[in-house]
N, C-alpha and C positions, 0 to 999 in steps of 0.2 A: 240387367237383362230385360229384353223387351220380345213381345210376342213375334217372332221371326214363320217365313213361308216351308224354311227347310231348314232344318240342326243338320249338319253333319260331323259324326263324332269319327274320331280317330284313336286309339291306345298307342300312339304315338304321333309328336308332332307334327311327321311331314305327311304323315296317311295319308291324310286328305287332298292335300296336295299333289301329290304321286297319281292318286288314282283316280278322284272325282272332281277337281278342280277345275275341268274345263265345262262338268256340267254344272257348276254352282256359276259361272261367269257368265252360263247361255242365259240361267235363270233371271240372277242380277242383273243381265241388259233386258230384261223382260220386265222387269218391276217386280221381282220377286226380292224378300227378303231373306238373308242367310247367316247363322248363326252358326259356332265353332268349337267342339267340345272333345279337348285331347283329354285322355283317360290318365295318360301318366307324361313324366316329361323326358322322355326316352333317356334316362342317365346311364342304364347300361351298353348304348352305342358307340361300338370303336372310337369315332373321332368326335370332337367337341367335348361338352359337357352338359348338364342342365342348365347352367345360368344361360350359357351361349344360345341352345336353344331355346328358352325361354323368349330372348331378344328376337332372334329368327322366326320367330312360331307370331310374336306379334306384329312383327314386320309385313310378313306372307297377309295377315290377315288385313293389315290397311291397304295394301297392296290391291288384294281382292277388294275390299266396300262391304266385308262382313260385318254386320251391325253390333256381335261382339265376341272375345274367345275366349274361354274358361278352359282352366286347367285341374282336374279334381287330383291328382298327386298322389294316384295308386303308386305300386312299387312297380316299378319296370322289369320287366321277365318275369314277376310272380305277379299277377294279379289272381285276383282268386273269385272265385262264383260264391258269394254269401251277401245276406240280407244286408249289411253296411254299404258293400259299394253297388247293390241293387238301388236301394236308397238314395245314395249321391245322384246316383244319373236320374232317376224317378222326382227328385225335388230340381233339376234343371230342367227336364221336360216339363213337368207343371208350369212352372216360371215362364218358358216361354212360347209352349203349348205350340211348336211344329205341327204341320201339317202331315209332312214328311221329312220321314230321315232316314241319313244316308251312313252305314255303317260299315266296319271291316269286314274284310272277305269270309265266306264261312270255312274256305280250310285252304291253308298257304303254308310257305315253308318257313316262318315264322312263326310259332305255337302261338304267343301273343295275340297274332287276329284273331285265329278260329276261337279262342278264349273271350275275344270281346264280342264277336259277333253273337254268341249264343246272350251273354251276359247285358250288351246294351239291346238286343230285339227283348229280352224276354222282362227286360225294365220298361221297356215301350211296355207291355201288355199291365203288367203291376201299377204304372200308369195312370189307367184306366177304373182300378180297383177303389170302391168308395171306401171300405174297411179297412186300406191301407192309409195312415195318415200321417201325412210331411208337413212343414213347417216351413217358411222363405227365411232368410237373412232377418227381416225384423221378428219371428217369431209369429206370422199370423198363418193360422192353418192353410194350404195350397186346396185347392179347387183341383178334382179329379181330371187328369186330360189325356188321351190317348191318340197317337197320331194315327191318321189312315193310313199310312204305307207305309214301310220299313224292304229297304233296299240297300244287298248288299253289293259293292262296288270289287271287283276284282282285282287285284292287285301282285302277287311277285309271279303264280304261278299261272299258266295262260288257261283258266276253265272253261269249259261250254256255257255261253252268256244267254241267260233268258231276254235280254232285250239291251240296246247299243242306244247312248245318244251321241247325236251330230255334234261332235266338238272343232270342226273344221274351220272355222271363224275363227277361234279363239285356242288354238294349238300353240302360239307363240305367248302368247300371255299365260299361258300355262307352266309352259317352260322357264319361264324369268320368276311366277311361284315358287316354283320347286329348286330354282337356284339360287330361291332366297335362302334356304338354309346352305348357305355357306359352309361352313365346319366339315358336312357331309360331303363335298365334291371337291376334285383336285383342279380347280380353276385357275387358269394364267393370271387374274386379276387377284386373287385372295390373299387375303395379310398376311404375313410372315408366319402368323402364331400357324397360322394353318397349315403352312406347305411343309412340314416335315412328318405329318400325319401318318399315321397306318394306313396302308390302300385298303378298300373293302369290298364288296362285289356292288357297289351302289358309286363309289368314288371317282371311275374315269368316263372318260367322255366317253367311249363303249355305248355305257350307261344311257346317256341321253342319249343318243343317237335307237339305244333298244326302245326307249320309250317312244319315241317318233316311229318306231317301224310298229311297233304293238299297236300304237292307236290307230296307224293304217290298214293291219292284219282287221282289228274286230270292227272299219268301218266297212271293208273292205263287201261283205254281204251285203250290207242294208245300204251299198252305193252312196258312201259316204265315206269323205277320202282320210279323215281321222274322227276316232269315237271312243267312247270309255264304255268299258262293260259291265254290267249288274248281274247279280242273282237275286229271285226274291223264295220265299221259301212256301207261298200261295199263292193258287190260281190268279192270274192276270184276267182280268174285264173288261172288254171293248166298248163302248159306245156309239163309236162308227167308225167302220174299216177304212172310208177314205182315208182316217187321218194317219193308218200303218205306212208307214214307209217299207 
């Protein structure tokens, strides 16, 4: 791991993908750095499996130009709020000491976000704490580090967005992300193993097509023809209004 501009974690492989991908790609052409941290490796999902994902989840990330993607291997549908897997995400924040980070939704119709949202902002803050003390891969104690912003991105259920970025550029490259993970979508192109799959409310082309209209709907305000939406859970700061869209 290396010190990255922006961690964005997900409690499942394709999170990230799905919801804030298009603003990690605005960043990355910006010269910003981006780092990748799925919580579990979605094994309880209708179709595929965790090896398949595995593959897919590292695919997506060269794809992107993510500098690297960790997988801590909570249990998928149970993760749980305790000092262990507080830990796990607080020794990969030290490590590579984000700026900002971009986490699940705080309440969606998947229990698993709202779970991780509470679980990876309140690791951001533990972080921070000098009394708290972690340890790297080689065993040398971590340096306290706490990101300044922790933003959560919106994802299955459509919320009121405290702020939208311009993902209009890079909508299509968004999309070839998110059909990177194969296994999940019923693609005219997909190998055999795939096309006899359980349909799931994420699997037809429906699907992509809602995502193209959702990124339309919340750019749709701030006159921007596709955007991804955040909540953050404290007051926003301006510095200078020209720069509000």
């Amino acid at each position: 791991m290396q010190k990255v501009d922006i961690l964005a974690i997900g409690v499942h492989p394709d999170d990230v993908e799905l919801s804030c991908s298009g603003t990690l790609l605005r960043h990355l052409k910006m010269g910003k750095t981006v780092g990748l941290l799925d919580l579990t490796r979605g094994e309880l999902g209708t179709r595929g499996n965790a090896d398949i994902r595995d593959r897919e989840a590292a695919e997506a990330a060269r794809l992107m130009g993510a500098a690297f993607r960790i997988n801590l291997g909570m249990p998928d549908g149970f993760i749980t709020y305790s000092e262990e897997n507080i830990l796990k995400i607080v020794q990969v924040i030290r490590q590579c000491q984000p700026d900002i980070v971009l986490t699940n939704a705080l309440s969606d119709r998947h229990p698993d976000h709202g779970k991780s949202a509470i679980l990876t902002a309140d690791a951001c803050f533990y972080a921070g704490l000098v009394k708290i003390t972690t340890t790297d891969e080689a065993g040398k104690t971590q340096d306290r580090w706490r990101p300044g912003a922790v933003y959560h991105y919106i994802q299955d259920r459509n919320l009121r967005p405290d702020f939208v970025v311009d993902i209009s550029p890079y909508i299509e490259e968004k999309i070839a992300l998110v059909r990177t993970f194969r296994s999940q979508f019923n693609l005219p192109d997909n190998p055999e193993e795939y096309r006899e799959e359980l349909s799931t409310p994420i699997s037809g082309q429906d699907f992509i097509n809602y995502l193209y209209a959702k990124a339309r709907a919340y750019g749709r305000d701030a006159g921007f023809e596709y955007a991804e939406a955040f909540n953050v859970t404290r007051t926003l700061g301006v510095l200078n209004l020209f720069d509000l869209s």
